[in-house]
Structure formats: structure tokens, C-alpha cells
C-alpha positions as CSV (number, residue, x, y, z in Angstrom):
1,X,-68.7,-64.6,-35.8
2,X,-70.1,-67.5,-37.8
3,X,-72.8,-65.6,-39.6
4,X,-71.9,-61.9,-40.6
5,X,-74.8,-59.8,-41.3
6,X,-77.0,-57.6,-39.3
7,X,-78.7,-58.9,-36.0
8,X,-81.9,-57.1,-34.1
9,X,-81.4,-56.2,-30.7
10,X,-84.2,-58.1,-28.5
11,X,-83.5,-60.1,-25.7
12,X,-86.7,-62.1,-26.9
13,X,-85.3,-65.6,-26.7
14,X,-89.3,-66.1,-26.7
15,X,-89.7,-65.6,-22.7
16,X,-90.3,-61.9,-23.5
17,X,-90.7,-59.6,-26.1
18,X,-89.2,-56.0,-25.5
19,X,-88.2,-52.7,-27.1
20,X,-84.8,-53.6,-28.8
21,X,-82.9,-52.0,-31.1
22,X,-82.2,-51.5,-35.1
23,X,-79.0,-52.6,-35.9
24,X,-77.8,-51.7,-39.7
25,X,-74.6,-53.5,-40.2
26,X,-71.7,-55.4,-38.8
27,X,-68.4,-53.4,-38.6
28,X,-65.1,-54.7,-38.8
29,X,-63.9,-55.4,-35.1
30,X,-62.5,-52.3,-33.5
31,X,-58.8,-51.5,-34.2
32,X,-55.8,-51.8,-31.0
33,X,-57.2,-48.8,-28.9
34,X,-53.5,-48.8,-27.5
35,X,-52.3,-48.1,-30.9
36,X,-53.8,-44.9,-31.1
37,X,-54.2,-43.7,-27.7
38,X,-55.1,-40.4,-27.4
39,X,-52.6,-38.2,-25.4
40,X,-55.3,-37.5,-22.5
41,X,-55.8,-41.1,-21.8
42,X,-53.3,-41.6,-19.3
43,X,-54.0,-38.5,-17.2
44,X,-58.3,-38.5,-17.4
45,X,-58.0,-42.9,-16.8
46,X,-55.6,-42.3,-14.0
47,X,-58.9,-42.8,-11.4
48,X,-60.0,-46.1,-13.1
49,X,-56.8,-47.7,-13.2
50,X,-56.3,-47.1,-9.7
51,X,-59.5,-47.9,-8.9
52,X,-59.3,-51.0,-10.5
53,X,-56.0,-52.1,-8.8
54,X,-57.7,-51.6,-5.4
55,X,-60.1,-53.9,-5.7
56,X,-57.6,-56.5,-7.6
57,X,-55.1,-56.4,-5.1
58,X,-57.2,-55.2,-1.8
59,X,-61.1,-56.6,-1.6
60,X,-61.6,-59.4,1.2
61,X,-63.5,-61.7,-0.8
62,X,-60.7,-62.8,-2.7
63,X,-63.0,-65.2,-4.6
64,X,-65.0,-62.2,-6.0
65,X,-62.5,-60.8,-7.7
66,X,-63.4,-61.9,-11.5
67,X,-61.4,-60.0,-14.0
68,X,-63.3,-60.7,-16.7
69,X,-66.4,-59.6,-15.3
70,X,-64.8,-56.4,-13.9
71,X,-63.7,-55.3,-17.1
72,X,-67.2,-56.5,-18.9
73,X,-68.7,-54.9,-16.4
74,X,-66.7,-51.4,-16.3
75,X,-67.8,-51.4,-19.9
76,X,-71.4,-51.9,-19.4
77,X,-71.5,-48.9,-17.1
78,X,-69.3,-46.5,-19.8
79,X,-72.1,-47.4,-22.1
80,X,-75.0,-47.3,-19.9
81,X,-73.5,-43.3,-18.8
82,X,-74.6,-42.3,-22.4
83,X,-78.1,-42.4,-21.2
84,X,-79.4,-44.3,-23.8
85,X,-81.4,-46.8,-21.7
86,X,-82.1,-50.3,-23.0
87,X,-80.7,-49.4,-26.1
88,X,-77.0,-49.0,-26.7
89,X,-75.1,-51.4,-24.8
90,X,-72.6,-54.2,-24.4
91,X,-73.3,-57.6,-24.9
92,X,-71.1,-60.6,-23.7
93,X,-69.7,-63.1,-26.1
94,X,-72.4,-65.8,-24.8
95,X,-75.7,-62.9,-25.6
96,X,-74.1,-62.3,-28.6
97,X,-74.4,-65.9,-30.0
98,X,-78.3,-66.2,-28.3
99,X,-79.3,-63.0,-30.0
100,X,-78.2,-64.5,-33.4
101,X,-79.9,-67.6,-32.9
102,X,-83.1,-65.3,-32.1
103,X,-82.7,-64.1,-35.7
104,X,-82.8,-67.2,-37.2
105,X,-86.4,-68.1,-35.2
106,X,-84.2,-70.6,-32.9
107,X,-85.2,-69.9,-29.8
108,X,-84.8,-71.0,-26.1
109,X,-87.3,-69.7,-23.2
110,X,-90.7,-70.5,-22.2
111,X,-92.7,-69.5,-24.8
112,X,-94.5,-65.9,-23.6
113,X,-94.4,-62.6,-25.0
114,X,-93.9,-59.8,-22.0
115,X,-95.1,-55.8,-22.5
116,X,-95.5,-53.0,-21.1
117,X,-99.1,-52.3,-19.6
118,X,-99.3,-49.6,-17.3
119,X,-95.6,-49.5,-17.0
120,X,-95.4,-53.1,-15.9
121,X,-94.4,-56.2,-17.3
122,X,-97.1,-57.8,-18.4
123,X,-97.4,-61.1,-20.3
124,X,-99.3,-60.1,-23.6
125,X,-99.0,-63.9,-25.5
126,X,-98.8,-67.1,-24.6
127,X,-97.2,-69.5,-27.6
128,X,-99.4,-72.5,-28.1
129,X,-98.0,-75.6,-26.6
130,X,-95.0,-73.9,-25.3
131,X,-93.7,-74.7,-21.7
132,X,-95.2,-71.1,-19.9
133,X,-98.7,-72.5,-21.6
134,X,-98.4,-76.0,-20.2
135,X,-97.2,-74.6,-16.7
136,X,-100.1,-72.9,-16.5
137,X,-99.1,-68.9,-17.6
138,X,-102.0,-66.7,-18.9
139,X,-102.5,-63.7,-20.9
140,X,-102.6,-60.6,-18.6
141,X,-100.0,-62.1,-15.4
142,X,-97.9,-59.5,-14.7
143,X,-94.7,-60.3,-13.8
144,X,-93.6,-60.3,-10.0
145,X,-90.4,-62.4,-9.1
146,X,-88.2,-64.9,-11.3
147,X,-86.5,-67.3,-9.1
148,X,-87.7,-65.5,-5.8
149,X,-85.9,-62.1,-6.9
150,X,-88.4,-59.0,-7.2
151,X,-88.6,-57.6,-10.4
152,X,-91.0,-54.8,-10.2
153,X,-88.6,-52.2,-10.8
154,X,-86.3,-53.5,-12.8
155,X,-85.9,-52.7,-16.8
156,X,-87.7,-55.1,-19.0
157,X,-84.1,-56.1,-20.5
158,X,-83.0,-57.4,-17.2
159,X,-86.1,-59.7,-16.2
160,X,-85.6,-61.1,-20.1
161,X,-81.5,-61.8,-18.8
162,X,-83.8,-63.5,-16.1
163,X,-86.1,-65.6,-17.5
164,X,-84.0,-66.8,-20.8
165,X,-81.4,-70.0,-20.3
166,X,-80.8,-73.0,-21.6
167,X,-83.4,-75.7,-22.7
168,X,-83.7,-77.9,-19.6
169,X,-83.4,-75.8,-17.4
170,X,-86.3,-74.6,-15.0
171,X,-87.5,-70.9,-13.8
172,X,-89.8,-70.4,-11.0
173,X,-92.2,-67.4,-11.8
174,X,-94.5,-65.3,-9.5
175,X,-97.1,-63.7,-10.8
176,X,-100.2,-61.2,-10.3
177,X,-103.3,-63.1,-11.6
178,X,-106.8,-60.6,-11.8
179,X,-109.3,-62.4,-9.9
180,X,-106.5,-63.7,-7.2
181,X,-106.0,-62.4,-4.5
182,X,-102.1,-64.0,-3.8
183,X,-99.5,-64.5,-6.5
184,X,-99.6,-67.1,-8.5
185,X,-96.1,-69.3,-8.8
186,X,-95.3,-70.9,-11.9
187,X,-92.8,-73.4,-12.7
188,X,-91.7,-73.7,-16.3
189,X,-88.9,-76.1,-17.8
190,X,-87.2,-73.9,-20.7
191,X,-87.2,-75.6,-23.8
192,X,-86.4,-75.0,-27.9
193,X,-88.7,-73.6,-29.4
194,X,-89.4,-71.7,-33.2
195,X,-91.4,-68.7,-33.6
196,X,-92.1,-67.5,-36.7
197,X,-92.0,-63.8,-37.8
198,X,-95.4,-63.6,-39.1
199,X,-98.9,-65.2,-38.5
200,X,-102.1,-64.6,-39.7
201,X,-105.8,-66.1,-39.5
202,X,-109.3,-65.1,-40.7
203,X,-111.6,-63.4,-38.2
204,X,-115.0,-65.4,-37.9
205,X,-117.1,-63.9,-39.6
206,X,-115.8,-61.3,-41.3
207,X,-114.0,-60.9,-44.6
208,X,-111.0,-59.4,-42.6
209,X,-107.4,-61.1,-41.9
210,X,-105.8,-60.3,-38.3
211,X,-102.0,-60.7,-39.3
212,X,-99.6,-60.6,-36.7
213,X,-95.8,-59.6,-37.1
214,X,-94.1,-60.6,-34.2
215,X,-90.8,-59.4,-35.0
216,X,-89.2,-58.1,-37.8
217,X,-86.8,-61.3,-38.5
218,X,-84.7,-62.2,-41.4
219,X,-87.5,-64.1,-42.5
220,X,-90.2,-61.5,-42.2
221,X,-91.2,-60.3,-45.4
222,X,-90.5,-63.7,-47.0
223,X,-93.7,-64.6,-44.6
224,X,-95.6,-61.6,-44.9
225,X,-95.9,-62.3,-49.0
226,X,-97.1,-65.7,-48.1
227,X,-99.7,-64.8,-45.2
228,X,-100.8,-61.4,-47.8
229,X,-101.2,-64.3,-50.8
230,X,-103.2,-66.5,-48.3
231,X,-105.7,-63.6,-47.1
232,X,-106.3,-63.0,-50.5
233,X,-107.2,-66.2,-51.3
234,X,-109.4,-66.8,-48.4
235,X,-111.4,-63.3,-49.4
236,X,-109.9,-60.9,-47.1
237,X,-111.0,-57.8,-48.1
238,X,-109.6,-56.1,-45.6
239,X,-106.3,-56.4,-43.2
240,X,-105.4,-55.9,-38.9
241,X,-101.8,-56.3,-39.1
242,X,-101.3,-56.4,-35.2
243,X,-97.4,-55.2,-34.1
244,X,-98.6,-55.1,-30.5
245,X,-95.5,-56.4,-28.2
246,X,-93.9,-56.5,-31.4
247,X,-89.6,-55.8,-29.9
248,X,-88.5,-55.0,-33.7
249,X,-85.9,-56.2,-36.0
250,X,-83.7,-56.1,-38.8
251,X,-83.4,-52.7,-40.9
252,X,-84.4,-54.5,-43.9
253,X,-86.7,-56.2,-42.9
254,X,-88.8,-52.8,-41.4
255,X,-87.9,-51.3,-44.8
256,X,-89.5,-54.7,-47.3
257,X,-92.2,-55.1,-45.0
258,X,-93.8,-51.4,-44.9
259,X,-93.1,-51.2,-48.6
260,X,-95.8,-54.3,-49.1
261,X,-98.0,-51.4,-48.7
262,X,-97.1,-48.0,-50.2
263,X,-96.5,-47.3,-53.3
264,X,-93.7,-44.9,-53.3
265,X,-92.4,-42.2,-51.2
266,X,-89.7,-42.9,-48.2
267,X,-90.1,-45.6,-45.7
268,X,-88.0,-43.4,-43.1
269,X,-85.4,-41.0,-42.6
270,X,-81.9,-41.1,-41.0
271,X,-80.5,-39.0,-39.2
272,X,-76.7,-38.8,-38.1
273,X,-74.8,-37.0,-35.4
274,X,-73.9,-34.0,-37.5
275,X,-78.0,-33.6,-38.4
276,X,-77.8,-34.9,-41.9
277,X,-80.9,-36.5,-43.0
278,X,-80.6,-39.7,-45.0
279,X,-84.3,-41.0,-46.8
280,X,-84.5,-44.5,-47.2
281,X,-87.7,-44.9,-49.7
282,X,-90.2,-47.5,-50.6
283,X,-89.3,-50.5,-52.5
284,X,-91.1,-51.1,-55.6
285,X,-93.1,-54.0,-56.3
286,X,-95.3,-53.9,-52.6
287,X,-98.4,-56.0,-52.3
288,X,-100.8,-54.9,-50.3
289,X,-100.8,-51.1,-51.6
290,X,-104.4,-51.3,-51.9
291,X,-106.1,-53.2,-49.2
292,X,-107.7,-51.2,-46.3
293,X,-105.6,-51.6,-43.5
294,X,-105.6,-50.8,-39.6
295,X,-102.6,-51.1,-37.6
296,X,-102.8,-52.4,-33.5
297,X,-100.0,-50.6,-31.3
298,X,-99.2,-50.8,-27.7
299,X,-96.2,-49.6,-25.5
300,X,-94.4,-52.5,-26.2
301,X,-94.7,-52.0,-30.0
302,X,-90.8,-50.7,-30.5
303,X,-88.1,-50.0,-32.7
304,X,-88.2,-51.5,-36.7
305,X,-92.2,-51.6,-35.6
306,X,-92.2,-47.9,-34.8
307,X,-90.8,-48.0,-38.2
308,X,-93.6,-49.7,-39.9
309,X,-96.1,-47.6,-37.4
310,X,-95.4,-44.7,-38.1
311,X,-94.8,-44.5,-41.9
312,X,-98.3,-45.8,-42.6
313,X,-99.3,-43.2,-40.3
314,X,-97.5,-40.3,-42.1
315,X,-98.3,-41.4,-45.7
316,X,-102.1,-41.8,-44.5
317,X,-101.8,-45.9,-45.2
318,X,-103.9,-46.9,-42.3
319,X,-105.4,-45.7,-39.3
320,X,-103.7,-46.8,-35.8
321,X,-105.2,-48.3,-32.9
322,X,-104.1,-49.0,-29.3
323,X,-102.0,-47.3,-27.0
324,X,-98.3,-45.0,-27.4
325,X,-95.5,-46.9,-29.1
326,X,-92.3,-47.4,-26.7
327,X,-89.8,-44.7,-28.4
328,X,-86.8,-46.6,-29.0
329,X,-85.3,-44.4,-32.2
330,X,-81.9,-44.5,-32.3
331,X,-80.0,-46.8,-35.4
332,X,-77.3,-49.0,-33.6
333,X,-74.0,-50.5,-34.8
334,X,-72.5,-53.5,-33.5
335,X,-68.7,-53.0,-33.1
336,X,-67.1,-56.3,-32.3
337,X,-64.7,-56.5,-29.6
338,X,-61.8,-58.9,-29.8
339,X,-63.2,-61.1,-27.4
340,X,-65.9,-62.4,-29.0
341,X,-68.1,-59.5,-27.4
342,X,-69.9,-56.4,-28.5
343,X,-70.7,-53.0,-28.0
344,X,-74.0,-52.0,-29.7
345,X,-73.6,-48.0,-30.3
346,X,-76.3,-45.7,-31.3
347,X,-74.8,-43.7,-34.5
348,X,-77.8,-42.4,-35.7
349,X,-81.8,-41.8,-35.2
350,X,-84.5,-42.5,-37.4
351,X,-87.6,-39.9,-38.4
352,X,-91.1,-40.9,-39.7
353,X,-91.0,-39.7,-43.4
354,X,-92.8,-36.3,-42.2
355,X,-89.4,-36.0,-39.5
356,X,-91.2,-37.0,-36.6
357,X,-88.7,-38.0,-33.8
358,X,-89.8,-41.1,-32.4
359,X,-86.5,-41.3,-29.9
360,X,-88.3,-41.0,-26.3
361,X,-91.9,-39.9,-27.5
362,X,-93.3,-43.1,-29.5
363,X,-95.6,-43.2,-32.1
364,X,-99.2,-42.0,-30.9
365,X,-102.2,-43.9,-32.2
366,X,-104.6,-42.2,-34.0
367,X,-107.6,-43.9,-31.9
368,X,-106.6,-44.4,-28.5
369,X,-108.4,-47.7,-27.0
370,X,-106.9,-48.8,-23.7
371,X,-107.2,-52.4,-22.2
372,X,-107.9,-53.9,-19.3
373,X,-105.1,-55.4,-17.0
374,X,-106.9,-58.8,-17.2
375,X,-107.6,-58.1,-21.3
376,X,-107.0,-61.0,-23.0
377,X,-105.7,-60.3,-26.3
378,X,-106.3,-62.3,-29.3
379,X,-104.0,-63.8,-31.4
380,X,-104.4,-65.4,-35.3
381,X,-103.2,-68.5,-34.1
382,X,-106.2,-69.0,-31.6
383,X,-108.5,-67.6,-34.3
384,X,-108.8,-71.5,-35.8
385,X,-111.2,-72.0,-32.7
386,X,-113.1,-68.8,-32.1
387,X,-116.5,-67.8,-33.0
388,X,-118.4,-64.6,-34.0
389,X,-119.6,-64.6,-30.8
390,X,-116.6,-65.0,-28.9
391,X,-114.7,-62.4,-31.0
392,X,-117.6,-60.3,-30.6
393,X,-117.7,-61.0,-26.5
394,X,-113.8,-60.3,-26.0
395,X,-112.2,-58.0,-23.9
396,X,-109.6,-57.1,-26.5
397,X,-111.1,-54.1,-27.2
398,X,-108.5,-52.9,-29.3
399,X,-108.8,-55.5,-31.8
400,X,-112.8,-54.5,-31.6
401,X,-112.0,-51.0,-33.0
402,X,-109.6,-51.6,-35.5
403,X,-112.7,-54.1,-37.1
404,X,-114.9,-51.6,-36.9
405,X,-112.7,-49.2,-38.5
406,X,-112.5,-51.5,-41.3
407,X,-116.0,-51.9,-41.3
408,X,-116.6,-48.3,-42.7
409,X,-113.5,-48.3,-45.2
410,X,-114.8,-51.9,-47.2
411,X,-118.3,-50.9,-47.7
């Protein structure tokens, strides 16, 4: 691998943002499983093998027959049996290298962010200037087909798989539009494209800064500090740090960027297969431990965001608004395989600092506001343009609350 340090598991690729994982470090790649074959092998992989030798030696299609993507896909299913859904799994050589491109904010897609809304995949941003913005994609389109294959009921991971590809190359999208009565098709040319971890804007007129974290990133706190510096400067006196759609991150990263705003205590705890609990705590020296601050959740907020969620939550840092987080709680390990490949294993959960499993059940906001499926959330780097009027005239009512929230703790 050419860069050998922790990656997050999103299939972002800035076509969509999703519920990945937390990955804490690289292992060493896997030792000869033939050298240490355990004596039950032979007799319990007996169906496999001759399974597997049928189909090599007996299916029609003789040009189906792909060995490589038998075996990559025998492993996919041993993994997805674990029934931890969208979390552990394999990845091929080729997602590998995309997924550490993804952390270094180089990025090929379309330039949208999908979510969940009402259990559907729903595009929550639009990047300015991107391709999906050009072709004509708006906030609120929920997903339909890519390339003329329904994905209603398929899991968020897969449309990604669907939509991502190489710069160049086009994807046709249909889509549900509110105030159209037939789908709307899109055509979008893929391109390269940089997102950054964080972004941030003042809110016309108020003395509040709406900072986004998109994804927790190896740049993330690095860009927090400057967007916290440049709030300050511009008067903020109070903060909406929005993880909405936010598909998580780097360990670390969760861990530097919550301790910008406690003072002390434990970030999270870990939890291994045997029950031990493990506390990670704050890091000293955090930035914004005295700012009021309210938090904007949704049910695509996952993972390293959960993290940051929920540990304000439990040390009573900041109220949160919006809708259930996703529940993706389990720490993963990449374990390379000697192909190039992995196999991203969960080897331990996480707990808010009070124990609260987050693994399936999410992180509940303290105010629930739902949106509309046409809502059209706003974003810091649209706030350049938009006026107290407009902000107050938006259907984003989430945003709404969390300013009124604020409202009551700066006076």
C-alpha cells in the first residue's frame, strides 16, 4: 500500500455520502492461512470446495466463469454472514486505492451528497460547480435508477459502487423531483473534484457561524482550528456545527475534533469482544470549550460523527437537533490480503462516555425537528449569497431551531 496509516470507510467518492465505518489502524497483511490450518478445515470446507469445482468445471456459460471474482465474491458473502450490514466487509484491490484517495480530499464522482430521508436515498447537498449541479441535480431528488437499474431497495453502499467511476466517464440518473409528476433523468459526466473536510460561513444576520464538517478526514481538525479562528474573528458568538449526511472518518480525527470543545473527560469508550472497556479521553488544548454550541443530526449522520454527536450530548456540550443518527458503532480493522485487497473486520464497538451503545440504535436528538422531502437544506458555502430574509423564509427547519436555540444561550 503506498500510504500506510488509517483510512475511513465511506464510499463517498463525492457522489454520496453514507454511514461508513471507523477504521483504527492498519495491520500487517494476514499470515499463510495454509500454514496454520486448523484440523476442521478440510472436513467443515469439504461443501465449498466442491461447490466451487462444479461451477469451474460444469456451468454452460463458460465465459462466466471468472476465478477471481468467484473467490472475491465467496469472500464478500463470508463477511456479509456476520450480519454486520454495510459495515464490515471486503474491499477489492481497485476500492481500496479510491477509498484512500477519498482521504486525501481527491475525489472522483459527481459532486452530491446522498442521505437517508424517510429510508430513502435522498440527495442532501449539491457541491457548487460540480458536474450533478451543472447537470441540473437538486437538493431533495431522491434517488430512483442509475444507468436504468432500480435502486429503491438496494443498500446505500451499493448505489455509491453505482454512481462513483472514473473522471470522464458519464452516469445517467433518475430521479423523484417534488413538484413533478414523472422522474426526472439526469446526465452527469464524472469528474475530479476536492472536497474539503470542513466549511463554515456567517449566518446573515446573526452573530452565529453555521460550520459544516463533512467528513472526518485527515485534514479535519487542521480545518476546524482555522474555520473556529475565522468565526471568532468575524464575531461569532455562537456556533451550528452541522454533521448532517456527515459518512464519518478517521479515529483521530473524531477524537481532535470533539476535544475542540470539552475540556476534559473521555471522548468515547471502547469496547472489545471479551467486554473490556477502553476510555479514550479529551485532548488538552481544545478551542471552542466555551462557545455555545448546537449540533444538526440526521439519519445519515454516522459513524466518527456519532462519535462527535454523542459525546457533546453526554458531557451536556451542546444541545442536538434533527432527526436519529444512523447506528453504525462498531471499530473496524483493515487486514490486508495478499492480493492487494482487504477485509475490513469489526473488532470492537464504541460507547458515548456515559456507555450508550450506539451499534443499531443511533444517537437521538435532543429536539427532534423533521424536514420536508422537498426541504432544502442550507449549506455555509451558499451562505455568501443569502439574506435574513431568505434564511428566515427556508424550509430547513432544522437549521431554524438550532438558531433559536442559540438565541436563548447568547443573551
Amino acid at each position: 500500500m503506498p500510504r500506510r496509516r488509517s483510512l475511513f470507510l465511506v464510499l463517498l467518492a463525492l457522489a454520496v455520502g453514507f454511514g461508513g465505518g471507523l477504521v483504527v489502524a492498519w495491520s500487517d497483511t494476514l499470515p499463510n492461512p495454509l500454514s496454520g490450518r486448523p484440523a476442521w478445515a478440510a472436513r467443515d470446507f469439504r461443501p465449498f470446495w466442491e461447490a466451487w469445482r462444479l461451477v469451474d468445471k460444469e456451468y454452460v456459460d463458460r465465459e462466466a466463469v471468472d476465478r477471481q471474482r468467484m473467490m472475491r465474491g465467496a469472500i464478500a458473502g463470508m463477511i456479509d454472514s456476520l450480519g454486520d450490514t454495510e459495515h464490515s466487509k471486503y474491499l477489492s484491490p481497485e476500492e481500496v486505492a479510491r477509498l484512500e484517495d477519498e482521504l486525501a480530499g481527491e475525489l472522483e464522482g459527481i459532486g452530491v451528497r446522498v442521505g437517508l430521508r424517510r429510508r430513502r436515498p435522498t440527495v442532501v447537498w449539491v457541491m457548487p460547480d460540480s458536474p450533478a449541479q451543472k447537470s441540473g441535480a437538486r437538493t431533495g431528488d431522491v434517488l430512483l435508477e442509475v444507468d436504468g437499474k432500480d435502486v429503491h431497495d438496494r443498500p446505500l453502499d451499493q448505489i455509491v459502487d453505482m454512481v462513483v467511476g472514473r473522471a470522464g466517464t458519464e452516469v445517467r440518473l433518475a430521479v423523484a423531483r417534488e413538484g413533478r409528476a414523472e422522474p426526472v433523468e439526469l446526465r452527469i459526466t464524472r469528474a475530479r473534484l476536492e472536497l474539503p473536510d470542513v466549511t463554515w460561513h456567517m449566518l446573515p444576520g446573526r452573530p452565529v457561524a453555521h460550520l459544516a464538517i463533512q467528513s472526518f478526514g485527515d485534514k479535519a481538525d487542521e480545518q476546524l482550528r482555522q474555520a473556529l479562528a475565522g468565526a471568532k474573528a468575524a464575531g461569532a458568538r455562537g456556533l451550528i456545527v452541522d454533521v448532517r449526511a456527515n459518512p464519518g472518518g478517521l479515529r483521530d480525527q473524531a477524537v481532535a475534533v470533539t476535544s475542540e470543545f470539552l475540556k476534559g473527560g473521555n471522548v468515547f469508550l471502547e469496547q472489545d469482544a471479551r467486554g473490556t472497556r477502553t476510555p479514550v479521553p479529551v485532548r488538552p488544548g481544545g478551542t471552542a470549550t466555551e462557545i455555545p454550541v448546537v449540533v444538526l443530526i440526521d439519519e445519515g449522520t454516522a459513524s466518527s460523527a456519532e462519535i462527535f454527536a454523542g459525546s457533546l450530548q453526554d458531557h451536556g456540550r451542546a444541545k442536538l437537533v434533527g432527526a436519529k443518527t444512523f447506528g453504525t458503532g462498531t471499530v473496524l480493522q483493515p487486514f490486508d490480503l495478499s492480493d492487494g485487497s482487504q477485509v475490513l473486520l469489526a473488532v470492537a464497538q464504541w460507547l458515548t462516555p456515559n456507555g450508550r451503545q450506539i451499534w443499531h440504535k443511533g444517537v437521538a436528538p435532543d429536539v427532534a425537528v423533521a424536514l420536508s422531502e422537498g426541504a432544502t437544506l442550507i449549506v455555509p458555502e451558499e451562505s455568501e449569497s443569502l439574506t435574513a430574509a431568505a434564511l428566515a423564509a427556508s424550509d430547513d427547519l432544522q437549521l431554524l431551531k438550532a438558531l433559536d436555540l442559540l438565541g436563548g444561550e447568547m443573551r
